[in-house]
C-alpha positions in Angstrom: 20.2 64.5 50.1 22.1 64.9 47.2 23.5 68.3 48.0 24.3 66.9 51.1 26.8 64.3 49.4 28.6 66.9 47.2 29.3 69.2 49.9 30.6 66.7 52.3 32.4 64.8 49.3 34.0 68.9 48.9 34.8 68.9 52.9 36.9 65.8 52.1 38.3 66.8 49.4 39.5 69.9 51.1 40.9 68.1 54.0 43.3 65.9 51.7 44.7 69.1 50.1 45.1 70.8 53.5 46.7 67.2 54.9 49.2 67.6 51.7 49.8 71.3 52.4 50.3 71.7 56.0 48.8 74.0 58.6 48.3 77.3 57.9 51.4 78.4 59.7 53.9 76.1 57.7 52.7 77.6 54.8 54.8 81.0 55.2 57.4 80.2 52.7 59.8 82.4 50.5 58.8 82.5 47.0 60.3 80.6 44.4 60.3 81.7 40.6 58.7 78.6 38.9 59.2 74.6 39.3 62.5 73.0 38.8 62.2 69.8 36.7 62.6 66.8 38.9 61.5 63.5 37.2 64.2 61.7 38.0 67.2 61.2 41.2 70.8 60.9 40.0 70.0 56.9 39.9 67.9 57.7 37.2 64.6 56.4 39.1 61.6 58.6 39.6 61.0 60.1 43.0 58.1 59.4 45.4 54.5 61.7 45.7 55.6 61.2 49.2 58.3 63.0 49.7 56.9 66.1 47.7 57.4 69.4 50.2 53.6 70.6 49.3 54.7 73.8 51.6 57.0 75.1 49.4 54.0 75.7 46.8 52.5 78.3 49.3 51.0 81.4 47.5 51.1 79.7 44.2 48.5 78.5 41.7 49.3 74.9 41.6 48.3 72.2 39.1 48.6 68.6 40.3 48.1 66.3 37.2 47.9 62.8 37.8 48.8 60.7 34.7 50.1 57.5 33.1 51.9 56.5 29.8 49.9 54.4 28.1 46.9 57.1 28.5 46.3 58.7 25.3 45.0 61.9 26.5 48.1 62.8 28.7 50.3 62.1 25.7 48.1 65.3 24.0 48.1 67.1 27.5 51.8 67.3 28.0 53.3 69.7 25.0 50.3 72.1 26.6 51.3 71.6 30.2 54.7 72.4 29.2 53.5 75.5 27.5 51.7 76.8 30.5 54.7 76.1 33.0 56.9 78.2 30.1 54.4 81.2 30.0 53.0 81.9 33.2 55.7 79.9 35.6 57.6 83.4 36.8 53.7 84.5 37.3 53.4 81.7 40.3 52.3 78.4 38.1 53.3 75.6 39.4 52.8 71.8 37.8 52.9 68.6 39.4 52.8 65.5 37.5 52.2 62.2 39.8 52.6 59.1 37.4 50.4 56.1 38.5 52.2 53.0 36.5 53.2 50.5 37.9 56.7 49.5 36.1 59.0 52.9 36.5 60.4 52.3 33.0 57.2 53.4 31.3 57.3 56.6 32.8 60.8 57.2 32.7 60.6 56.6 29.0 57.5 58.6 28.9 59.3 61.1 30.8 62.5 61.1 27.9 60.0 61.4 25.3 58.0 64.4 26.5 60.7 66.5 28.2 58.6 68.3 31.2 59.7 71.0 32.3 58.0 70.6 35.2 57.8 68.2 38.6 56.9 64.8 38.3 56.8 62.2 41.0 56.0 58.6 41.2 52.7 57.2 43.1 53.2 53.4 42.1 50.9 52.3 45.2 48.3 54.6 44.0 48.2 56.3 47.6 48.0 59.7 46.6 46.0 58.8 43.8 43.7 57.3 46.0 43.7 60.4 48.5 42.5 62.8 45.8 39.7 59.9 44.8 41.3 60.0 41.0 38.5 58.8 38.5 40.6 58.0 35.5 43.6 59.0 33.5 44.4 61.9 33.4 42.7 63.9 36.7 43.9 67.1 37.3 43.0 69.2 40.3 43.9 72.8 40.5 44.2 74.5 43.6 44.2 78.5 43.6 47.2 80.6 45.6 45.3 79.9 49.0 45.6 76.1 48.7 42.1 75.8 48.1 40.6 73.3 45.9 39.4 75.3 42.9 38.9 73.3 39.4 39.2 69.6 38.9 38.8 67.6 35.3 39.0 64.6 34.5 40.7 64.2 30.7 42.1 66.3 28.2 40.6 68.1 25.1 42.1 70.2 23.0 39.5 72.0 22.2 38.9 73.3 25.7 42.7 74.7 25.7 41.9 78.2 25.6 39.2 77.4 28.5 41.8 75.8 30.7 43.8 78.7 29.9 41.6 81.4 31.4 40.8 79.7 34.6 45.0 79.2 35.2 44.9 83.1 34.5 41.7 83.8 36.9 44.0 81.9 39.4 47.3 83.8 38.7 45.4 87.2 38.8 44.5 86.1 42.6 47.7 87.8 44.3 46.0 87.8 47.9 46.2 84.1 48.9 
């Protein structure tokens, strides 16, 4: 019974990340070199998970972290995420930060503090949040050049750096999607 559970909470999981990414067929898209920062519209307010274009991520290795600013542990994640997206973004990495608070000014300041260098969208409804079934702050969920689910962890420790590391590079060294 158990087993049962797991795999069919798997089959879910997998259908959310196919419903972000599109059929198949929409997923034929030219390559792009690495992620262009996009916190924030000209406005200077933070942009909706909703109106991320998941296709354009086809054939990459794509890391969707899902974090807030009063969480302790994304504070220590983001200088490493930022690392990553540097090293191995012309490789095919892609991050995606989705903040979850509530009052836009928090991340926005988070957002000046920490400098990403990578996308970050707004889910202040928690839809997408709820979509991926997000356990805590922060939940990432890594998905290999296929689209396919293929890590998830919830929190950060340093100490498993390296670790996290070599499973990005497993992922990057996937060039068949």
């Amino acid at each position: 019974m158990a087993w049962e559970k797991q795999t069919l909470a798997k089959i879910k999981w997998r259908i959310a990340v196919l419903a972000l990414l599109g059929c198949a067929g929409a997923l034929s898209v030219s390559t792009i070199q690495a992620a262009e920062p996009s916190a924030v519209s000209a406005n200077n307010k933070m942009l909706p998970a909703s109106d991320i274009n998941w296709s354009k991520y086809a054939g990459k290795v794509v890391v969707i972290d899902f974090w807030a600013s009063w969480c302790g542990p994304c504070r220590e994640s983001f200088p490493w995420m930022k690392q990553m997206q540097a090293k191995y973004g012309k490789d095919g990495l892609i991050f995606v930060g989705i903040n979850v608070d509530k009052d836009p000014a928090l991340a926005l300041k988070f957002i000046q503090q920490y400098q990403p260098n990578f996308e970050i969208r707004s889910d202040q409804q928690g839809k997408l949040a709820s979509q991926f079934k997000v356990p805590g702050m922060p939940s990432t969920f890594i998905l290999g050049r296929d689209g396919q689910p293929a890590a998830k962890h919830q929190g950060f420790f340093k100490a498993k750096e390296a670790e996290y590391e070599a499973e990005i590079v497993r992922l990057l060294s996937n060039k068949n999607p």
